[in-house]
C-alpha positions as CSV (number, residue, x, y, z in Angstrom):
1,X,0.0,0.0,0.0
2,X,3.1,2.7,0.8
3,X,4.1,1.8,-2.9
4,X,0.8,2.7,-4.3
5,X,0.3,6.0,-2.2
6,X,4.1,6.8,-3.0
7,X,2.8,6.7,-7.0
8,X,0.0,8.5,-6.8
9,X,2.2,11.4,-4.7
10,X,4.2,11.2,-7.8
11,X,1.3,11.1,-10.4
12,X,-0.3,14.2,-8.7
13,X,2.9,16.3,-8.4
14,X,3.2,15.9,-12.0
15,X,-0.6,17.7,-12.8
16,X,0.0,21.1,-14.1
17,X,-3.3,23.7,-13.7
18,X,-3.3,24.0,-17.2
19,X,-4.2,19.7,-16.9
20,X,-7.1,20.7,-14.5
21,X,-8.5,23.8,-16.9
22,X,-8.5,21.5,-19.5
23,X,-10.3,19.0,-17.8
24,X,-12.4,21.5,-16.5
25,X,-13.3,22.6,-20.3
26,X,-14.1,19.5,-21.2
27,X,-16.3,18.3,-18.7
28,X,-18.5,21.7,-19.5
29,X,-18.8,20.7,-22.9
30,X,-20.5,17.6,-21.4
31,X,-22.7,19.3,-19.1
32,X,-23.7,22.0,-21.7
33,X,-24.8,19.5,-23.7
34,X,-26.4,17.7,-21.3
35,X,-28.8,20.5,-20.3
36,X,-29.3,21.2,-23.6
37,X,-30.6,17.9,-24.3
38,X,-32.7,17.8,-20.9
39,X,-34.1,21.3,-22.0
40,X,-35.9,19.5,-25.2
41,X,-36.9,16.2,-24.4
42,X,-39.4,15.0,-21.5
43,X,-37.8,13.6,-18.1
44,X,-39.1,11.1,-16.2
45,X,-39.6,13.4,-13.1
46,X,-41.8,15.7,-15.9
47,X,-43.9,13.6,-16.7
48,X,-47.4,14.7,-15.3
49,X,-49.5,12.3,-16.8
50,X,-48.3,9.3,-15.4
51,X,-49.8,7.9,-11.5
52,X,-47.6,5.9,-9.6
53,X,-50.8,2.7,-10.9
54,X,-50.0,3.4,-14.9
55,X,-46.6,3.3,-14.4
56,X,-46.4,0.4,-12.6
57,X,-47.9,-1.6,-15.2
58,X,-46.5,-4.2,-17.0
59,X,-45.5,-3.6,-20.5
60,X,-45.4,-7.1,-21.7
């Protein structure tokens, strides 16, 4: 276990802040285009019409 925490002391020492704004840029990307996406389409939790007995049902 002291050999792997010695690594990842290592691995971390060697992440710039350019690394994490990079990351940073790309995981936006993701989100924007995840709320984008959620902004259009119906969500589950939206969905008025359903009662907790229709969407029980089986679809079979």
């Amino acid at each position: 276990m002291a050999e792997l925490g010695e690594k990842l002391a290592v691995s971390f020492c060697k992440i710039t802040s350019n690394t994490w704004m990079k990351a940073l840029r790309k995981v936006q990307g993701f989100e924007d285009m995840y709320v984008a996406i959620a902004d259009t389409e119906d969500l589950a939790e939206d969905d008025r019409s359903r009662t907790p007995e229709t969407s029980m049902k089986w679809r079979g």
